[in-house]
C-alpha positions in Angstrom: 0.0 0.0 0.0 3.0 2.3 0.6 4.3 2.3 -2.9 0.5 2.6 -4.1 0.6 5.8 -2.3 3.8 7.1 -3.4 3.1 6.5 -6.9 -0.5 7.7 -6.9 -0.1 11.0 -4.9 -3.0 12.8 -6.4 -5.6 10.1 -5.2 -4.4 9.7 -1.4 -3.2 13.8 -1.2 -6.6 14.7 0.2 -7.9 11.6 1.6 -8.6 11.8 5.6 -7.7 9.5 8.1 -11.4 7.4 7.5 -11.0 7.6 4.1 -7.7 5.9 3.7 -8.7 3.5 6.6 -11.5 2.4 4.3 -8.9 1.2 1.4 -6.6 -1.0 4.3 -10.2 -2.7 5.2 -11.3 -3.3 1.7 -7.9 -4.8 1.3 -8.0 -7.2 4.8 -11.4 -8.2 4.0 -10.4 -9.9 1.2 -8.3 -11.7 3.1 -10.0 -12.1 6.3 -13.9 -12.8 4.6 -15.3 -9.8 5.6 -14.1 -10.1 9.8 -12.3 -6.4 9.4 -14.7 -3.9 10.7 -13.8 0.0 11.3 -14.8 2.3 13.7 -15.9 -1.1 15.8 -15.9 -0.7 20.0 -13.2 -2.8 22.0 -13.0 -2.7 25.5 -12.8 0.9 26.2 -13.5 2.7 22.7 -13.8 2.4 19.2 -10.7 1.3 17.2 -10.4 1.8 13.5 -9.8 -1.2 12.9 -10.5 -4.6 14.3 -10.0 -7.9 12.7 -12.4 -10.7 14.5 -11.4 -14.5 13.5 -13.2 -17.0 15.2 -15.1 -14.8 18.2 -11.5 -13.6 18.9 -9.6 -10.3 18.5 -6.6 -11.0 16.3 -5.4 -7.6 15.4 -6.3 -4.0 16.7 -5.4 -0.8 14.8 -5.1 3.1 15.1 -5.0 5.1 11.6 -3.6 8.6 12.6 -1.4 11.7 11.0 2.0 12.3 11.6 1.3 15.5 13.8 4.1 15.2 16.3 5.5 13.2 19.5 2.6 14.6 21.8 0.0 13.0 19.5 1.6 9.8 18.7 2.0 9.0 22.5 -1.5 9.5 23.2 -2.0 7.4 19.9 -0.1 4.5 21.7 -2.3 5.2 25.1 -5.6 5.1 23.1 -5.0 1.7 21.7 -3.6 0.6 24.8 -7.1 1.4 26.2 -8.8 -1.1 23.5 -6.8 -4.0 24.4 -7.9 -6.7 26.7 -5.8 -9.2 28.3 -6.2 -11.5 25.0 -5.5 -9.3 22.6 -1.7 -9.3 21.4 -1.5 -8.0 18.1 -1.8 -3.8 18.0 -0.8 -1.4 15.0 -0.3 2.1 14.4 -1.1 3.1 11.1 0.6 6.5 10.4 0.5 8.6 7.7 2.7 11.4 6.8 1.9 14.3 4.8 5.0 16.6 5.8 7.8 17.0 3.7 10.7 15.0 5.3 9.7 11.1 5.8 12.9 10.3 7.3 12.8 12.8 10.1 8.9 11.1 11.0 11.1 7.9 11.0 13.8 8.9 12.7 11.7 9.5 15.8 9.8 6.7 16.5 11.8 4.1 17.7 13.3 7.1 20.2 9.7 7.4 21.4 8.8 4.1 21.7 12.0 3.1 23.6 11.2 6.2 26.3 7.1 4.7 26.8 6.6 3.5 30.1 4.9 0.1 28.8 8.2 -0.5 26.5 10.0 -4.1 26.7 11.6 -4.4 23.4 12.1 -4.1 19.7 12.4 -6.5 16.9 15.5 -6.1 15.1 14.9 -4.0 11.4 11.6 -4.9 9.7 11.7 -2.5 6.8 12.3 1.0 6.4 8.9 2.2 7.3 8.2 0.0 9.4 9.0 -1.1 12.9 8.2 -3.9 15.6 8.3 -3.2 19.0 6.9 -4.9 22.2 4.9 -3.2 24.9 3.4 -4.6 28.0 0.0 -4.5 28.9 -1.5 -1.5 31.1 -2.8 -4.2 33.7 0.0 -6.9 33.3 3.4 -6.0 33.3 4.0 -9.9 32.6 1.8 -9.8 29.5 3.2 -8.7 25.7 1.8 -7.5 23.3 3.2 -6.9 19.7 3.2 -3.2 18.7 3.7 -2.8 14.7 4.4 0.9 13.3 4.1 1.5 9.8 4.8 4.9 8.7 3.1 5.9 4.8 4.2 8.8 3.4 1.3 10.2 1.4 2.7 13.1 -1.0 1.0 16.6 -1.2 
């Protein structure tokens, strides 16, 4: 989907957040049969995206716009809040529509490493995207997988 965008700028340039969070659920519900649902309540708010396999949680995401440290923390804290005990896989979805991709890159594993709920990374994934592993808010003994995946969306 990255390359997608970068290639297309002029169709993703003025998308929002919902819109672009509609294309990644067209796409997993092809995969999934139709169990990736947006906007759908977990725990302790709506996530924007929930994959359901089974009567289980199986992935949890956040779509949100690279708009700074302040607002990527509280992006980590709201999907904390949607996670039970049994759900494992999380993912921020971020979208960049400044200029300069590799500064947005260059801070997030600094940020993650500094949360509170931190434990570890996974060595390189990609270039634009990162693995990192958090605890859970009421079980410092329990993991969960964070993914980041950073899109740069062209003005």
């Amino acid at each position: 989907m990255s390359v997608a965008m970068e290639r297309t700028p002029h169709t993703f340039s003025q998308m929002m957040e919902e819109e672009i969070r509609d294309l990644f659920l067209v796409y997993l519900n092809g995969h999934f049969k139709g169990e990736a649902t947006g906007e759908s309540f977990n725990v302790n708010g709506k996530t924007d995206i929930l994959i359901r396999h089974n009567g289980k949680n199986i992935f949890i995401a956040e779509c949100k716009f690279w708009r700074g440290e302040k607002v990527f923390i509280d992006t980590i804290d709201q999907i904390l809040g949607y996670v039970s005990w049994r759900d494992t896989k999380t993912a921020i979805l971020l979208f960049n529509k400044n200029k300069n991709l590799t500064r947005v890159l260059n801070q997030i594993e600094p940020i993650m490493k500094n949360y509170p709920n931190y434990i570890s990374t996974e060595k390189y994934v990609s270039e634009t995207e990162f693995k990192f592993y958090l605890h859970h808010n009421s079980d410092k003994k329990r993991r969960l997988t964070m993914t980041v995946m950073v899109f740069d969306v062209p003005k």
